[in-house]
PAZAPA-4460 file (N, C-alpha, C; in steps of 0.05 Angstrom, whole numbers, plus 32768, in hexadecimal, padded with zeros to 4 digits):
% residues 67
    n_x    n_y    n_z   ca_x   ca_y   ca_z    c_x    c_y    c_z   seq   type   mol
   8223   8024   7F0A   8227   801A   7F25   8216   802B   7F38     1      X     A
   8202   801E   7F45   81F5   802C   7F59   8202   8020   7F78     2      X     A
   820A   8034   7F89   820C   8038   7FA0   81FF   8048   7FB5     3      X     A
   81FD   8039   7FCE   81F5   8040   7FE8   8204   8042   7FFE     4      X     A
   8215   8053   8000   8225   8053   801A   821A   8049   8037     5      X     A
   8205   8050   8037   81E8   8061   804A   81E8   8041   8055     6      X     A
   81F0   8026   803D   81E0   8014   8045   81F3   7FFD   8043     7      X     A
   8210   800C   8031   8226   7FF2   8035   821C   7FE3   8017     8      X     A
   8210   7FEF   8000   820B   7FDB   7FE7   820A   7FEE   7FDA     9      X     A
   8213   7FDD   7FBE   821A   7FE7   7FA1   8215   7FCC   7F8D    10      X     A
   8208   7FD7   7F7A   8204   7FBF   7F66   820D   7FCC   7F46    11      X     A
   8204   7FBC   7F36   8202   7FC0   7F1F   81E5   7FB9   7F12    12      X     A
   81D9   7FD2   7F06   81B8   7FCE   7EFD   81BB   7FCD   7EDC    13      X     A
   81AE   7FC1   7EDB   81AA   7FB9   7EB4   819C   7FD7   7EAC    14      X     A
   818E   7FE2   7EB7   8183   7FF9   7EA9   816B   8003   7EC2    15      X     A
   8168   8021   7EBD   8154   802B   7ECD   8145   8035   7EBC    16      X     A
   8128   803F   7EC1   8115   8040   7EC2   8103   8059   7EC2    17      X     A
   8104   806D   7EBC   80F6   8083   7EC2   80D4   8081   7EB7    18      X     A
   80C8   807B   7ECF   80A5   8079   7ECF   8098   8088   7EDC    19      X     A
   806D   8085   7ED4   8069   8095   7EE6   8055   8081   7EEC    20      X     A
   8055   8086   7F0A   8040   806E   7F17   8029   807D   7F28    21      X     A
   801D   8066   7F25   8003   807B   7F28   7FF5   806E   7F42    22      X     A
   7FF4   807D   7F57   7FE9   8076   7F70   7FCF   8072   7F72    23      X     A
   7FC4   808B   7F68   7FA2   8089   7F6C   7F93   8095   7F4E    24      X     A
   7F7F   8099   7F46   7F70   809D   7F39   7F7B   80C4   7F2C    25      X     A
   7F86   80CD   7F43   7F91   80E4   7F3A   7FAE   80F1   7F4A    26      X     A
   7FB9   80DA   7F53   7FDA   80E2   7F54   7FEA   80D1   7F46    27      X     A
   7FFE   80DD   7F39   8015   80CC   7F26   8033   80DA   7F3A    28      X     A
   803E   80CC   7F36   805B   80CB   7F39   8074   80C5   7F2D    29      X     A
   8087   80D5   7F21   809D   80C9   7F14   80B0   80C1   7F25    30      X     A
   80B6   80A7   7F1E   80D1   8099   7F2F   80E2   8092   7F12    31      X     A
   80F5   808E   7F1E   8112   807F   7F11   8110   8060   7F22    32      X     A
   8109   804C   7F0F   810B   802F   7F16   8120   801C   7F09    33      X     A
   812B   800C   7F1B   8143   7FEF   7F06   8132   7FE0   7F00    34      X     A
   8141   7FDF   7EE2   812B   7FBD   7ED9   814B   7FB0   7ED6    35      X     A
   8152   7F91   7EDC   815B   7F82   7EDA   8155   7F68   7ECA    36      X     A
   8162   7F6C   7EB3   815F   7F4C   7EA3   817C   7F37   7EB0    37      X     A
   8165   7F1D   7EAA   816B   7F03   7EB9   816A   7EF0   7E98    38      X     A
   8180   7EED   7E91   817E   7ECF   7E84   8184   7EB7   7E85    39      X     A
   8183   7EA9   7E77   8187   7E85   7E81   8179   7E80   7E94    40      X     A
   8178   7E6A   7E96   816E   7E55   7EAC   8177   7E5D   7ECC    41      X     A
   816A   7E58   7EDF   8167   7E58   7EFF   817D   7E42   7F02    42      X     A
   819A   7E45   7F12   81AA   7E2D   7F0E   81B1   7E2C   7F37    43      X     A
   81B4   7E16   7F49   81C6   7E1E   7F61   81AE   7E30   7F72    44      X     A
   8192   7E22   7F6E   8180   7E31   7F7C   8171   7E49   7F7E    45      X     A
   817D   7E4D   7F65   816F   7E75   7F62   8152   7E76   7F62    46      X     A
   814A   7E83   7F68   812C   7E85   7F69   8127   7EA3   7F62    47      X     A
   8109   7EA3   7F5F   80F9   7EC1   7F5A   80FA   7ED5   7F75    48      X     A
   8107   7EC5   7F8B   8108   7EDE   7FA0   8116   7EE2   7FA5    49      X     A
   8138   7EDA   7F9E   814D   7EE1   7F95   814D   7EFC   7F88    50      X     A
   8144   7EF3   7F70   8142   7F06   7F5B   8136   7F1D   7F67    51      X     A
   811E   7F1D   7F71   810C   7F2E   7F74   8117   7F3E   7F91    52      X     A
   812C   7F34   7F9E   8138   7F3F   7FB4   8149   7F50   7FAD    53      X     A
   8156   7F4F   7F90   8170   7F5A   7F8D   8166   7F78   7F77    54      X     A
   814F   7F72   7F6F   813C   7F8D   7F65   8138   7F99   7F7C    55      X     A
   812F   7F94   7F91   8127   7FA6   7FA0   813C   7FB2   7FAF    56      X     A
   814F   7FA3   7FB3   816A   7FB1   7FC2   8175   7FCC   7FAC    57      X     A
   8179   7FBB   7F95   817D   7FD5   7F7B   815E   7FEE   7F86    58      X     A
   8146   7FEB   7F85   8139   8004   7F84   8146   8015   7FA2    59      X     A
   814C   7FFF   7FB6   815A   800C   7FCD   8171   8024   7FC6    60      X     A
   817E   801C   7FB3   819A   8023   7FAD   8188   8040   7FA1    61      X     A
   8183   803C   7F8F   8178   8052   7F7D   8163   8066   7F84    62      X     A
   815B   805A   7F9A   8150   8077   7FAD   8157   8083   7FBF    63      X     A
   817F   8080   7FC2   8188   8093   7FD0   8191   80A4   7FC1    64      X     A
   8196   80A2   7FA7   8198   80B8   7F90   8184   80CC   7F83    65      X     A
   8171   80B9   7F7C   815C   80C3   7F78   8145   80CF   7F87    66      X     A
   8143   80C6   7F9B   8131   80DB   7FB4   812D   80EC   7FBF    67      X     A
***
């Protein structure tokens, strides 16, 4: 369970992420990222920015812990 007081949200993330991303040619950075799996079919209008809204609210969540 990830929570945000800060922001009034809490979810549930399928799994996080520990990467390192790489900004430029010679800076890297380790973050902690959610990946969220989606199965079945799109049913009642769901779309990819649904989806893609509720990842980013989760990385919201997870960088008041992690930051």
């Amino acid at each position: 369970m990830a929570w945000a007081p800060k922001y009034g949200l809490k979810g549930m993330i399928d799994a996080s992420l520990r990467v390192n991303v790489k900004f430029n040619t010679c800076k890297h950075n380790e973050m902690i990222m959610p990946l969220e799996f989606k199965t079945g079919k799109a049913t009642n209008g769901q779309t990819a920015m649904e989806h893609n809204a509720q990842v980013m609210l989760y990385t919201l969540l997870m960088s008041e812990r992690y930051s």
